[in-house]
N, C-alpha and C positions, 0 to 999 in steps of 0.2 A: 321287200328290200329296205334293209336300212334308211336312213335320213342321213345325208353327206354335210358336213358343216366347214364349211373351211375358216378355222380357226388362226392356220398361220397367217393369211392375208387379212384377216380381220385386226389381232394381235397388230400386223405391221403396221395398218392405219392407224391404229390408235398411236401408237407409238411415236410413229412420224410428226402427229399431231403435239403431240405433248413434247416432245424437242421442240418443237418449234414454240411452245408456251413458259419454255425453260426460263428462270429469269423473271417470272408472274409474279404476283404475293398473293398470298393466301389459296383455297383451292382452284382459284386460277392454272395452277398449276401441275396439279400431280389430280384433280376429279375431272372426266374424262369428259362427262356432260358442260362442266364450266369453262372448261380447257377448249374444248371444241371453239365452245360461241365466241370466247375470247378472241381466241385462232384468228376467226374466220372476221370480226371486227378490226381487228390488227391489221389483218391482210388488206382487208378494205380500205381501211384509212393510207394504208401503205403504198399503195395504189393512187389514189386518190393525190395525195401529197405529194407525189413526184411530181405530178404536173403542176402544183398549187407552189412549189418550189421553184421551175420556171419564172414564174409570173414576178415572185414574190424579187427573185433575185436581176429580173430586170426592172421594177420598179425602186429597188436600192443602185442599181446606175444610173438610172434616169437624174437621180436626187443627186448624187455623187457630180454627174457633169454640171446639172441646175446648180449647184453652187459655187462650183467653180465659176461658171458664167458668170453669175452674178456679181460675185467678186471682181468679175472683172467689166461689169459693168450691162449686160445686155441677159436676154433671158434665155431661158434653153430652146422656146421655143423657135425663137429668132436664129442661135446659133445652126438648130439643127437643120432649117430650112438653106441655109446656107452654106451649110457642110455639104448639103443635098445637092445644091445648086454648083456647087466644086467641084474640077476633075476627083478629086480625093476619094475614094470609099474605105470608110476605118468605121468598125461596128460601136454599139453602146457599150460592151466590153473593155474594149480596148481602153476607147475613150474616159470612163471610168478609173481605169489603171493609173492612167495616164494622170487625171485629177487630184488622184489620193497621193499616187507616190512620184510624182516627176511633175511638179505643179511648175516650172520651169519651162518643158517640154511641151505641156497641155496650153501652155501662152504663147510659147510659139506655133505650134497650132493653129490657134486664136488666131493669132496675128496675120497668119497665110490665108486662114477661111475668112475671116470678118475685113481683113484690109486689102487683100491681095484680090 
């Protein structure tokens, strides 16, 4: 009996792979062996960086409220112990928002958790 090879589903893997390598430089991109590893590094980091993007993007609110605080006299960690201690629950998101673009808004705030 013959030897079966299935070459369309082989053919599709590689394919798929190499779309996904579209946009590489050099044979990154169109040689099937470098394209692969590429791929599959790509993917990894891809992976990897979503969560590392979290982290990254509450550590830039944290900084965002800390200076606002500061500014207004008291430190983050002081405020945020006391935001805690308030009926109030409003996340580091918000809070952040609030800092950058409604610096107004973020004192009054202030003014309810820190004096109220």
């Amino acid at each position: 009996m013959p030897r079966s090879v299935n070459h369309v589903a082989s053919k599709a893997r590689r394919k798929k792979t190499l779309k996904l390598a579209k946009g590489y430089f050099g044979r990154r991109k169109n040689v099937w062996t470098v394209a692969k590893n590429a791929v599959e590094k790509g993917l990894t980091y891809a992976y990897r960086d979503r969560r590392t993007k979290k982290r990254e993007m509450r550590a830039l609110w944290i900084m965002r409220i800390n200076a606002a605080c500061r500014e207004l006299g008291i430190s983050y960690s002081q405020f945020m112990g006391k935001l805690n201690a308030s009926p109030l629950s409003i996340n580091r998101k918000t809070l952040a928002d609030l800092a950058a673009n409604d610096p107004q808004g973020f004192k009054a705030l202030f003014d309810t958790v820190v004096k109220g």
